[in-house]
C-alpha positions in Angstrom: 32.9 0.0 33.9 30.3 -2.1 35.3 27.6 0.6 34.1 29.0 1.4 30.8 28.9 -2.5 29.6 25.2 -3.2 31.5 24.2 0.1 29.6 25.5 -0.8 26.0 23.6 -4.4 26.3 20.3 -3.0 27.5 20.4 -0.6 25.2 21.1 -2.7 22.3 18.1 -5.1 23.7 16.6 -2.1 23.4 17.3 -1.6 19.8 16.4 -5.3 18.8 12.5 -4.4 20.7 12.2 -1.5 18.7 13.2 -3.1 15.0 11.0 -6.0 16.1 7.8 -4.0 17.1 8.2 -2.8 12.8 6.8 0.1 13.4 9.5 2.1 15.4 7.3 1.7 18.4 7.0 -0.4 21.8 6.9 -3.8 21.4 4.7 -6.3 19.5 4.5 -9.3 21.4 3.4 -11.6 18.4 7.0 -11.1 17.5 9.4 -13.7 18.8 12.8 -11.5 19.1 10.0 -9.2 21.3 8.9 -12.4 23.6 12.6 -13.7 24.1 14.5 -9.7 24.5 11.9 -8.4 26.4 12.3 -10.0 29.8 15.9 -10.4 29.5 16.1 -6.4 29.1 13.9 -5.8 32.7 15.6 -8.1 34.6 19.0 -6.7 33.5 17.1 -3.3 34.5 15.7 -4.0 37.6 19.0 -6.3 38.5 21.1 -2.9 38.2 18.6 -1.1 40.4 18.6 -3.9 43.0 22.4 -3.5 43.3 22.0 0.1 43.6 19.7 -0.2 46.3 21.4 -3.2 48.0 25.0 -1.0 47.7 23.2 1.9 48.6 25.1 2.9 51.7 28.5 1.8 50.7 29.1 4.0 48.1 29.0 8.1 48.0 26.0 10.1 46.7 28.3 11.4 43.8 29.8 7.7 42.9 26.2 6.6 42.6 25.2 9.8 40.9 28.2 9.2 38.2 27.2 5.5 37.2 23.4 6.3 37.1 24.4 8.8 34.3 26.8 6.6 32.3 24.3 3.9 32.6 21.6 5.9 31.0 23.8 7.7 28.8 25.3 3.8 27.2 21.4 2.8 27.5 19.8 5.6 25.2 22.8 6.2 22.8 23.5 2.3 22.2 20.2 2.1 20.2 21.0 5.5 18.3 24.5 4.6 17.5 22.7 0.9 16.2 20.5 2.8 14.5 22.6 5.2 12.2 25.1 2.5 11.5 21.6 0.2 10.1 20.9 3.4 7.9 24.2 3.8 6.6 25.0 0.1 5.7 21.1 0.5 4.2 22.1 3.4 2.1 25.4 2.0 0.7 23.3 -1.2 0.1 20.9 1.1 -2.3 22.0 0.6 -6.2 23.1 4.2 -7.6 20.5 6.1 -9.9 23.2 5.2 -13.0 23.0 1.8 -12.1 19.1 2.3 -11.9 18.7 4.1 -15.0 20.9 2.0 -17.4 18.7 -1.0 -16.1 15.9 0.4 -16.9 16.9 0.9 -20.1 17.7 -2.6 -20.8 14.9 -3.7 -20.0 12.7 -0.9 -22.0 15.0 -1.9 -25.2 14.3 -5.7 -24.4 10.6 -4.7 -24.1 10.4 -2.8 -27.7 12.4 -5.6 -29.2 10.0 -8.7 -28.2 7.0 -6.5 -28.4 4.9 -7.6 -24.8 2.5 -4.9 -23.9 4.3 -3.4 -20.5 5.9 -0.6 -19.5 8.1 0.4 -16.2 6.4 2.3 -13.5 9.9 4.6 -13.0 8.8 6.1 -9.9 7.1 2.6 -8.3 10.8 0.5 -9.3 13.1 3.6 -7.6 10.8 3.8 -4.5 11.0 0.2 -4.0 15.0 0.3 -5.0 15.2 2.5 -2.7 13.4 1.0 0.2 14.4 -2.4 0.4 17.9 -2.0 -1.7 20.7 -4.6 -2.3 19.3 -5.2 -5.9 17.0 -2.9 -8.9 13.3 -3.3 -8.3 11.8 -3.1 -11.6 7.6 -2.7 -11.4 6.3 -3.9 -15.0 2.8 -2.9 -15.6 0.7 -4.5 -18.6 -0.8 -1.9 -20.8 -3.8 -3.8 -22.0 -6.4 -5.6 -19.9 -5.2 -9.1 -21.1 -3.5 -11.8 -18.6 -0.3 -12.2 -17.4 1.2 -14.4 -19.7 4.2 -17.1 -19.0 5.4 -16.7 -22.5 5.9 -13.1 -22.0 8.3 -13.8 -18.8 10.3 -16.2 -20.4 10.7 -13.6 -23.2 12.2 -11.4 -21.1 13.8 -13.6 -18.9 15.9 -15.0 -22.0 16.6 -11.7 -23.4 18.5 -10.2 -20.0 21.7 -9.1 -20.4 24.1 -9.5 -17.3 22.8 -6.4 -15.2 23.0 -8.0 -11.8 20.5 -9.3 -9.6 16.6 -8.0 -10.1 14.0 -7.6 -8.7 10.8 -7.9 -11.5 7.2 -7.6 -10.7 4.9 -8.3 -13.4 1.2 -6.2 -12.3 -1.8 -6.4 -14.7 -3.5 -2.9 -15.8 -5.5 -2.6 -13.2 -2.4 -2.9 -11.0 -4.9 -5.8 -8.5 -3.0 -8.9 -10.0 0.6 -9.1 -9.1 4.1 -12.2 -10.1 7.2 -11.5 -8.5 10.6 -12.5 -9.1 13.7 -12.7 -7.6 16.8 -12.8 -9.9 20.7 -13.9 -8.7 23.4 -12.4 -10.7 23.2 -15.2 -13.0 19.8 -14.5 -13.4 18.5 -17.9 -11.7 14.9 -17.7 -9.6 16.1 -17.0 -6.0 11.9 -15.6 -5.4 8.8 -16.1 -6.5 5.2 -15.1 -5.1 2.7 -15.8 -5.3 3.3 -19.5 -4.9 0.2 -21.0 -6.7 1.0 -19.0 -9.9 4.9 -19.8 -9.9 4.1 -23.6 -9.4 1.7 -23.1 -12.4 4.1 -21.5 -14.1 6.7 -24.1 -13.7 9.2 -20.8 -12.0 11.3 -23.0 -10.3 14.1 -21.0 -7.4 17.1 -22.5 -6.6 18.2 -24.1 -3.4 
C-alpha cells in the first residue's frame, strides 16, 4: 500500500516537471512549479530507497522485490494516466468543425456587409482552434497594405451575432503587425495584446 500511494504522488510530481519544462522534456529550472516539485519529488525518491535499505534485512527478497515493482509501475503510469486524461479533457474542450465553420461564416457575411478589406486565414483560425481550444480562433488578415484601423474593429465588433466566445486576431498584409482579442460570450474584452495598441485604442477588458 505504502508503495502504490508513494508511487502515484511521485509520479504525478513527475507529471507536473514535465508540463512545466513546456517542451515534454526534463525540467526548466526558470520555471517555478520546476524549482518547488523538483526537490520534493528526490527526497520522496531517495526517502523510499533509504527505507528499503534501512528495512533491508527484515523483510524477504520477494516482499522487497513485489513493492519495488508496484512502486515503479504507480511512478511511470501515474504520469501517463495524467497525461491522456489532459488530452481528452483538451479534445472535448476543442469547438466542433460545425461550430467552426458556421462562425466563420458569420463573420465572412459581417465582413462583405461593412466592406473592411480582410479575409479569414481558414487554415491559421482551425490550427489555432485546435491547439489552444475552449473558444473559435478566428486569424483576420488585411488585404491591402493599409493600417489596422480602430474603426474597422468596432465595425465588426458591433455587428457580431451571439456566436460564443472568440478569439479575433486582426494581422496586417504582411502578416508582421498583429491586435488580439479576447471575446466572453457576451462579447465583452476578456484579452487584448498588445497592450500599447489596446490602450491607444481605448479596448478596455473586463475585471
Amino acid at each position: 500500500m505504502f508503495s502504490i500511494v508513494l508511487g502515484a504522488i511521485c509520479g504525478f510530481l513527475g507529471f507536473i516537471l514535465v508540463l512545466s519544462s513546456g517542451r515534454g522534456g526534463l525540467v526548466q529550472f526558470d520555471n517555478a512549479a520546476s524549482v518547488v516539485f523538483l526537490p520534493i519529488l528526490l527526497i520522496m525518491i531517495g526517502g523510499y530507497v533509504s527505507i528499503f535499505i534501512l528495512l533491508r534485512h527484515r523483510y524477504s527478497s520477494l516482499f522487497k522485490v513485489v513493492n519495488i515493482i508496484v512502486f515503479l509501475i504507480f511512478l511511470l503510469s501515474t504520469p501517463t494516466i495524467q497525461i491522456i486524461q489532459a488530452k481528452m479533457e483538451h479534445n472535448l474542450a476543442i469547438p466542433s468543425q460545425e461550430i467552426q465553420k458556421h462562425v466563420f461564416s458569420e463573420i465572412d457575411q459581417i465582413i462583405e456587409e461593412i466592406r473592411i478589406p480582410y479575409k479569414i486565414d481558414i487554415n491559421t483560425s482551425e490550427n489555432d482552434t485546435e491547439e489552444y481550444g475552449q473558444r473559435v480562433y478566428v486569424v483576420l488578415v488585411r488585404t491591402n497594405n493599409g493600417d489596422i484601423q480602430k474603426e474597422e474593429i468596432n465595425k465588426l465588433l458591433d455587428k457580431l451575432p451571439d456566436i460564443g466566445a472568440l478569439s479575433l486576431s486582426f494581422h496586417n498584409h504582411n502578416n508582421d503587425y498583429v491586435i488580439g482579442l479576447n471575446l466572453d460570450k457576451e462579447k465583452r474584452i476578456t484579452q487584448c495584446t498588445p497592450y500599447d495598441i489596446c490602450k491607444e485604442f481605448d479596448f478596455k477588458k473586463i475585471n
